[in-house]
C-alpha positions as CSV (number, residue, x, y, z in Angstrom):
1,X,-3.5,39.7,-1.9
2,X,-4.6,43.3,-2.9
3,X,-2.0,45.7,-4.0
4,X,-2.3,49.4,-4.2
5,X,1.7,49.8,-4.7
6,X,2.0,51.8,-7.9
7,X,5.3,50.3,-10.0
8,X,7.3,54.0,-9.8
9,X,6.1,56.1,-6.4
10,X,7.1,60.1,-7.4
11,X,4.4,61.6,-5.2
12,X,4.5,61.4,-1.5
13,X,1.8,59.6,0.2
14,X,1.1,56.9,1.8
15,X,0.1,54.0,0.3
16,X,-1.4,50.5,1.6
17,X,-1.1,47.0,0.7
18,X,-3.2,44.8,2.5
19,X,-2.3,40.9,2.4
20,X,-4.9,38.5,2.6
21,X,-3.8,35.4,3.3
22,X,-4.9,35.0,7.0
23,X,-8.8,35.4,5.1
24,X,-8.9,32.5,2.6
25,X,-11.2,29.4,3.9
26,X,-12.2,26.4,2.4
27,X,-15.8,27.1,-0.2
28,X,-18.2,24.1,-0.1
29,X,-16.2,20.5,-1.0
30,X,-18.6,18.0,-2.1
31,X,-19.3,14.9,-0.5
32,X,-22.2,12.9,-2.0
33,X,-22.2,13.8,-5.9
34,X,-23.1,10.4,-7.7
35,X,-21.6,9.8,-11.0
36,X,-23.6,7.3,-13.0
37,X,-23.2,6.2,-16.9
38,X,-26.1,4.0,-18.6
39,X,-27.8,3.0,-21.4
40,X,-30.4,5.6,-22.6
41,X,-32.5,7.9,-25.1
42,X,-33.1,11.2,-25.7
43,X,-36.1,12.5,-24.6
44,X,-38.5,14.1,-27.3
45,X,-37.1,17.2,-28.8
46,X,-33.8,17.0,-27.1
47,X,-30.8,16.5,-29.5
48,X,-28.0,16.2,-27.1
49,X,-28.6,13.8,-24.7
50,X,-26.1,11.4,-25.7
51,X,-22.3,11.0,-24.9
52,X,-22.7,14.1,-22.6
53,X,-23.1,14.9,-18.8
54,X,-26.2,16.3,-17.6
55,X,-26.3,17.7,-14.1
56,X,-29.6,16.5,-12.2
57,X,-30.9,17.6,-9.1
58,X,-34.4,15.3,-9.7
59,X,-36.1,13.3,-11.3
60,X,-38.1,15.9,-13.4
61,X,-35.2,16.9,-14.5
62,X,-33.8,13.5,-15.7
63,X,-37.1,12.9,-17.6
64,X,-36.3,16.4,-19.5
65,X,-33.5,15.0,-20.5
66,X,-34.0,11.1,-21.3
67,X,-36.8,8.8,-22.3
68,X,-38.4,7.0,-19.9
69,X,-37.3,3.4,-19.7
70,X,-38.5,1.0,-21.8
71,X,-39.2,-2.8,-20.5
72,X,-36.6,-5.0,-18.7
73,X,-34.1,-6.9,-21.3
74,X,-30.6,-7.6,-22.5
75,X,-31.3,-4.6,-25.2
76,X,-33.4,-1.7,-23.0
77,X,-32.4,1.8,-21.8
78,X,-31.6,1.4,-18.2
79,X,-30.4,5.1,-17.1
80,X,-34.0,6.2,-16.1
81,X,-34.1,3.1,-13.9
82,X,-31.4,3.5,-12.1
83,X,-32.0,7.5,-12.0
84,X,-34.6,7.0,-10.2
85,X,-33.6,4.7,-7.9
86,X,-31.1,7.0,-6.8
87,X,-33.0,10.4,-6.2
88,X,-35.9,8.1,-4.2
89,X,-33.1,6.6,-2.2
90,X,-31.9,10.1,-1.2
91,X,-29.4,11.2,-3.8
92,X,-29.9,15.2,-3.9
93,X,-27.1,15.7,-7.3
94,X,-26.3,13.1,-10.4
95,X,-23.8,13.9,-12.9
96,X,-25.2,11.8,-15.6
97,X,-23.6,10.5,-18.6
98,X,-26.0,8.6,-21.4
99,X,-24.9,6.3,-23.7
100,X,-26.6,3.7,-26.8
101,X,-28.4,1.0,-26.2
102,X,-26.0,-1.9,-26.2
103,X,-22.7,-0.3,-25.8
104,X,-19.7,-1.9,-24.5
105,X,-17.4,-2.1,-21.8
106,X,-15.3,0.7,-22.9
107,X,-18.5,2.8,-23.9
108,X,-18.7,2.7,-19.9
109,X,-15.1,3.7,-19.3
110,X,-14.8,6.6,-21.3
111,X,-18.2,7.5,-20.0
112,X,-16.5,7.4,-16.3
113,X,-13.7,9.5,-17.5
114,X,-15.8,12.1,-19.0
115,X,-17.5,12.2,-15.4
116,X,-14.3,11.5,-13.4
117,X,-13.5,15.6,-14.7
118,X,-16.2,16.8,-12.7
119,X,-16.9,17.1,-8.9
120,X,-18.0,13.4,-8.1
121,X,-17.7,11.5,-5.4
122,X,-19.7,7.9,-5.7
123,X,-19.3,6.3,-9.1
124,X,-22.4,3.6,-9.9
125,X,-23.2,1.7,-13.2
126,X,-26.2,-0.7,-11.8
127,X,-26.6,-1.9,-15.1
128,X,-23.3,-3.6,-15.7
129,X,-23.3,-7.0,-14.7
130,X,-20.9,-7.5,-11.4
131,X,-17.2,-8.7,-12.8
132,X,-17.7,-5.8,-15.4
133,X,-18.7,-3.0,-13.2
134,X,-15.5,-4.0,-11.1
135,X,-13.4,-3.8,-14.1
136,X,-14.5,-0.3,-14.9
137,X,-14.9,1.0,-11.5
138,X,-11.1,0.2,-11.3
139,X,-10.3,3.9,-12.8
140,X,-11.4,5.2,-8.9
141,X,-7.9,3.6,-7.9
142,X,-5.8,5.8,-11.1
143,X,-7.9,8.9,-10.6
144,X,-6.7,8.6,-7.0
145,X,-3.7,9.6,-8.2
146,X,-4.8,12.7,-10.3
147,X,-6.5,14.0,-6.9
148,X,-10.0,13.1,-7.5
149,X,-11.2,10.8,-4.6
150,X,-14.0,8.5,-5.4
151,X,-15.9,5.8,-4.6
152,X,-17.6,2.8,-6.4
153,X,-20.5,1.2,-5.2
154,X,-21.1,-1.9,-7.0
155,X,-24.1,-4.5,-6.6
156,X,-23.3,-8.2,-6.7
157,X,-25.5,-10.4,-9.5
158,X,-24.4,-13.9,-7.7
159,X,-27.5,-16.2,-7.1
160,X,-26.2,-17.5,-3.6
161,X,-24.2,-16.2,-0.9
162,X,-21.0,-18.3,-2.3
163,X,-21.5,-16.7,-5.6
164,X,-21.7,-13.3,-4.2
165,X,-18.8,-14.3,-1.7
166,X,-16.4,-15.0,-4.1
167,X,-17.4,-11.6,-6.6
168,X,-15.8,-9.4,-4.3
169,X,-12.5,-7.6,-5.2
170,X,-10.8,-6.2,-2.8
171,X,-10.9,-2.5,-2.3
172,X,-10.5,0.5,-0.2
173,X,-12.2,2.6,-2.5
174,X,-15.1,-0.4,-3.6
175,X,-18.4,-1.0,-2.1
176,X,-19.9,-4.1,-2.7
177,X,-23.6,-4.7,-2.3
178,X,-26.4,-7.5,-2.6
179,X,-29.0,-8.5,-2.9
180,X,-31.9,-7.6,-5.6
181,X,-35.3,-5.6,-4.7
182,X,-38.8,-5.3,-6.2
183,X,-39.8,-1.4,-7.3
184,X,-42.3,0.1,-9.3
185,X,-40.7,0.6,-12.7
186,X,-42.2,2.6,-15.0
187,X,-42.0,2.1,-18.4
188,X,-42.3,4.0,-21.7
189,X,-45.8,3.7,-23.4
190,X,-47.2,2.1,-20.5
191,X,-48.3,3.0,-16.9
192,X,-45.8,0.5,-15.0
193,X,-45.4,-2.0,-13.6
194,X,-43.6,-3.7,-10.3
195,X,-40.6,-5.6,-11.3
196,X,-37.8,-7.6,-9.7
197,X,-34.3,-6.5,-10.3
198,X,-31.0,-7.8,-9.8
199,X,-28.5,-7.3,-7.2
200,X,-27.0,-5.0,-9.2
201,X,-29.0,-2.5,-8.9
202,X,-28.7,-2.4,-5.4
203,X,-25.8,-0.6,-6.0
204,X,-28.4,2.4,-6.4
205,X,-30.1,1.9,-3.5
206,X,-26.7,2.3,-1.4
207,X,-25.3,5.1,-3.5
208,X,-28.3,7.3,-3.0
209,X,-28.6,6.5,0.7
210,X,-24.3,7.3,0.9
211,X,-25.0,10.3,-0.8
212,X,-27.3,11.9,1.6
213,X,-25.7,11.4,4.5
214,X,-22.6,13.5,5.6
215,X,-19.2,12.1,5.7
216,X,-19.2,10.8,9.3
217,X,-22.4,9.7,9.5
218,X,-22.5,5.7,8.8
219,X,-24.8,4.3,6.3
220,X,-25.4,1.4,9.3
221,X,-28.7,0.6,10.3
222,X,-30.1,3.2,7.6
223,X,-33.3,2.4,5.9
224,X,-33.4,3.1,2.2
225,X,-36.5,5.3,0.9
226,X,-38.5,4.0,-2.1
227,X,-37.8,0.0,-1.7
228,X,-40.4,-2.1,0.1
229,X,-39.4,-5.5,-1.0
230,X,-36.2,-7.3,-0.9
231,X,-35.7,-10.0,-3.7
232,X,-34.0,-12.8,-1.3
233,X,-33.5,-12.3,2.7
234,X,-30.5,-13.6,4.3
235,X,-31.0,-16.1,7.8
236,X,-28.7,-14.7,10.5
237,X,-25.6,-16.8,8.9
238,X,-25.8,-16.1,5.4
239,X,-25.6,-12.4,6.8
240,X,-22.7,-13.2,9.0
241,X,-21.0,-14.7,5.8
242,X,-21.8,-11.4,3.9
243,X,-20.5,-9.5,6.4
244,X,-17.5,-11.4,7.1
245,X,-16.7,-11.0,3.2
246,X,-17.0,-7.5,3.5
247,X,-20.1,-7.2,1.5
248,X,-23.0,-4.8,2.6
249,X,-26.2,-6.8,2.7
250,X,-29.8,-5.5,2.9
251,X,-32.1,-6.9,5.3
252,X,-35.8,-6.4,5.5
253,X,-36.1,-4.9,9.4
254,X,-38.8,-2.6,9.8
255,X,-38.1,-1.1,6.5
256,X,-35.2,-2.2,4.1
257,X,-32.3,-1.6,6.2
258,X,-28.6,-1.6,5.5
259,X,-26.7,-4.1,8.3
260,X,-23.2,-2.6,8.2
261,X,-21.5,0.1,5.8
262,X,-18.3,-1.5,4.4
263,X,-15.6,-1.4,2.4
264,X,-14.2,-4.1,0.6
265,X,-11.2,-3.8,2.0
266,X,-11.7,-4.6,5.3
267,X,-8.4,-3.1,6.5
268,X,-8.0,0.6,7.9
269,X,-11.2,1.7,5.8
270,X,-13.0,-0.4,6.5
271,X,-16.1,1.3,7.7
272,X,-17.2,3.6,4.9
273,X,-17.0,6.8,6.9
274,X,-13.5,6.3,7.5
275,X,-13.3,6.1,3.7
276,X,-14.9,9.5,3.7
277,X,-14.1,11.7,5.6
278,X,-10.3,11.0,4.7
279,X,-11.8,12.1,1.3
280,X,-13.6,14.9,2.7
281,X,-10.2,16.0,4.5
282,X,-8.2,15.9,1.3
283,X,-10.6,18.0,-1.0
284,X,-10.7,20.4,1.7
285,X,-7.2,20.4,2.3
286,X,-6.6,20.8,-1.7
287,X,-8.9,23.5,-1.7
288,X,-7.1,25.9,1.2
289,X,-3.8,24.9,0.3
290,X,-4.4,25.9,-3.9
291,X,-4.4,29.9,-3.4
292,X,-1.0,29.5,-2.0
293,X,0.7,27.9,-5.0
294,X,2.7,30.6,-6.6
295,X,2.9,32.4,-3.1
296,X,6.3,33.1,-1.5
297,X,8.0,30.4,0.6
298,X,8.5,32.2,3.9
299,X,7.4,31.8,7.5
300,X,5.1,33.9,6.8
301,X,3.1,32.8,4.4
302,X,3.7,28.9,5.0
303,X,1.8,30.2,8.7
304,X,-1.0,31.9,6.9
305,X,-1.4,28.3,5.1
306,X,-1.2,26.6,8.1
307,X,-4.0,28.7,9.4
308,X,-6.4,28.2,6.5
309,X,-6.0,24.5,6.9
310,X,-6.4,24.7,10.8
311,X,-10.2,26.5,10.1
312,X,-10.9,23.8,8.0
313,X,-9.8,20.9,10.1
314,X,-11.3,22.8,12.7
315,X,-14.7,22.3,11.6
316,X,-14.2,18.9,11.1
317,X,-14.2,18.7,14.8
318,X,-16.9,20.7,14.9
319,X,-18.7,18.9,12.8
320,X,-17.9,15.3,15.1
321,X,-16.1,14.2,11.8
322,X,-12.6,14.4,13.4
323,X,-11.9,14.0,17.2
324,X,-8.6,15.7,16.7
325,X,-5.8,15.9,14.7
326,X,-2.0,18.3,14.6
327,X,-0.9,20.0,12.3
328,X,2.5,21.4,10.5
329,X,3.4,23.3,7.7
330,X,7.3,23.5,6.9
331,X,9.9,23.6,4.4
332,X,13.6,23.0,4.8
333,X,16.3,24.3,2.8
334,X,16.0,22.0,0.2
335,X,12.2,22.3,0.4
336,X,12.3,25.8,-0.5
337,X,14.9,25.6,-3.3
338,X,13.1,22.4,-5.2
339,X,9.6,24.6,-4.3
340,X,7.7,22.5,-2.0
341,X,6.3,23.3,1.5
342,X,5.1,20.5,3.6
343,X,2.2,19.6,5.1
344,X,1.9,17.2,7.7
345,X,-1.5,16.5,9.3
346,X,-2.2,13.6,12.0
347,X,-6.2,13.2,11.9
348,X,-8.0,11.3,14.1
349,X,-11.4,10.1,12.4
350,X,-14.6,9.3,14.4
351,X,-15.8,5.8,13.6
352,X,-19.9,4.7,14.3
353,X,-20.9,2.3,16.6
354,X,-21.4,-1.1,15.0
355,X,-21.9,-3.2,17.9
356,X,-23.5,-2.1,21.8
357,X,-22.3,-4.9,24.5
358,X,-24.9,-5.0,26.8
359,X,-24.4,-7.0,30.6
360,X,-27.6,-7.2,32.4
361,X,-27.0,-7.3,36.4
362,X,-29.9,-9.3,38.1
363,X,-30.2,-8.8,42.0
């Protein structure tokens, strides 16, 4: 609101306040910012690398930043791997958080703190082995809470379809992944080589694919840039198992494809975009709604909310992310003495097609 009210009016004039509520609008709200914490080393001549986030838009820019990686083992910097994974798969922003060589578990989860402060929406750590990246990635369930909606994608190390079956944790906010592929990996002091790695990496793969992709737009029947070779395929009903444990599998189909985008939960969000735009919704929501904090409780203003969210929500169905939704914004009595207004918003979310029934008529 600008005011040009002066405290003590002496002179006659007139004088104008103009109110400008009915102008606020949602900025841009992320959807496809990965977060990712791994084992790394500085590059040469940088002194900070370490125990830090570094915002990458490329690979160029991770290599400014950290050494390349060295060769596959239980003791070898991993960040660069999975880096690039990630910005070949599609990923287009990385908030990336570096830490020793050989840390531990809780190395990781104060890494994904430090990272949960920023504006990220897809949490990955393809280097942790599958029962410990689902420990750590539990902090997307708290930070919920605190109003920062994430997801984990998480790749699953089991060596058969039963051992991958029975790693999966239940999760609205967890996507689980499998199997392995074959890339190109370079390494530092040498010119690279092609290497085979585990299933958790192809937590990578998926992240960078999600990322790219807007909110309603299902990661189902995508193929994933910068992988040619798959380290197991699935027959028909391994697949079908996969799927029916609400893991994501990849399938080699004319490029490596992902069969169905997935949730863990397998409940209301159970298709990833569901998952997402909800997200989307709520940072926008957030975003409108924050100018108003500190505003007067009156009709009037509680209707200038209500039309800032409406232009939002609004271009979710312009967008094909919503179908429709209602909205209300209201505060009783009560509600206006304890300071709250209320929002009430009924969406209805698109979902993608994950199956075409087809009936051939022959005459």
């Amino acid at each position: 609101m600008e005011t040009s009210f002066p405290s003590e009016i002496v002179v006659p004039g007139v004088f104008v306040r103009v109110q400008a509520e009915n102008l606020i609008t949602a900025g841009g709200v992320s959807s496809g910012n990965i977060g990712i914490v791994g084992t790394a080393a500085a590059a040469s001549g940088v002194t900070d690398a370490l125990e830090r986030t570094h915002i990458l838009s490329s690979i160029a820019d991770a290599r400014d930043v950290y050494q390349v990686s060295d060769a596959m083992s239980a003791a070898s910097m991993n960040l660069m791997r999975s880096i690039e994974i990630l910005f070949r798969a599609g990923a287009r922003t990385v908030y990336a958080y570096g830490v020793p060589v050989s840390s531990n578990q809780q190395t990781f989860t104060d890494g994904f703190a430090e990272l949960a402060k920023d504006a990220v929406n897809i949490l990955v750590a393809p280097e942790l082995d599958t029962s410990t990246a689902v420990a750590v990635m539990g902090l997307v369930d708290t930070q919920e809470t605190n109003g920062k909606d994430m997801i984990a994608v998480i790749g699953c190390d089991g060596e058969d379809v039963s051992a991958v079956t029975g790693q999966v944790s239940a999760n609205k906010r967890f996507i689980m992944t499998t199997p392995g592929f074959e890339v190109f990996d370079p390494e530092e002091g040498t010119d690279g080589q092609n290497v085979t790695l585990s299933g958790t990496y192809s937590a990578a793969a998926v992240a960078g694919l999600i990322s790219s992709l807007a909110v309603q737009n299902s990661p189902t029947n995508k193929t994933i840039p910068g992988i040619t070779t798959l380290a197991k395929r699935y027959s028909y009903g391994e697949t079908v198992s996969l799927l029916n444990a609400n893991i994501v599998p990849l399938e080699d189909r004319q490029g490596i494809r992902v069969v169905r985008g997935l949730t863990t939960e397998g409940a209301a969000f159970k298709q990833i975009t569901t998952r997402r735009i909800v997200d989307f919704a709520k940072a926008g929501v957030r975003q409108v709604s924050n100018p108003f904090i500190g505003r007067l409780n009156n009709e009037r203003i509680r209707k200038s909310m209500q039309g800032a969210i409406d232009g939002f929500l609004s271009n979710m169905v312009v967008n094909e992310s919503l179908i429709g939704y209602s909205l209300e914004v209201k505060a009783s009595r009560q509600d206006q003495i304890a300071g709250r207004a209320v929002v009430n918003i009924a969406m209805q979310p698109v979902f993608s097609i994950d199956f075409i029934h087809v009936t051939l008529v022959l005459s």
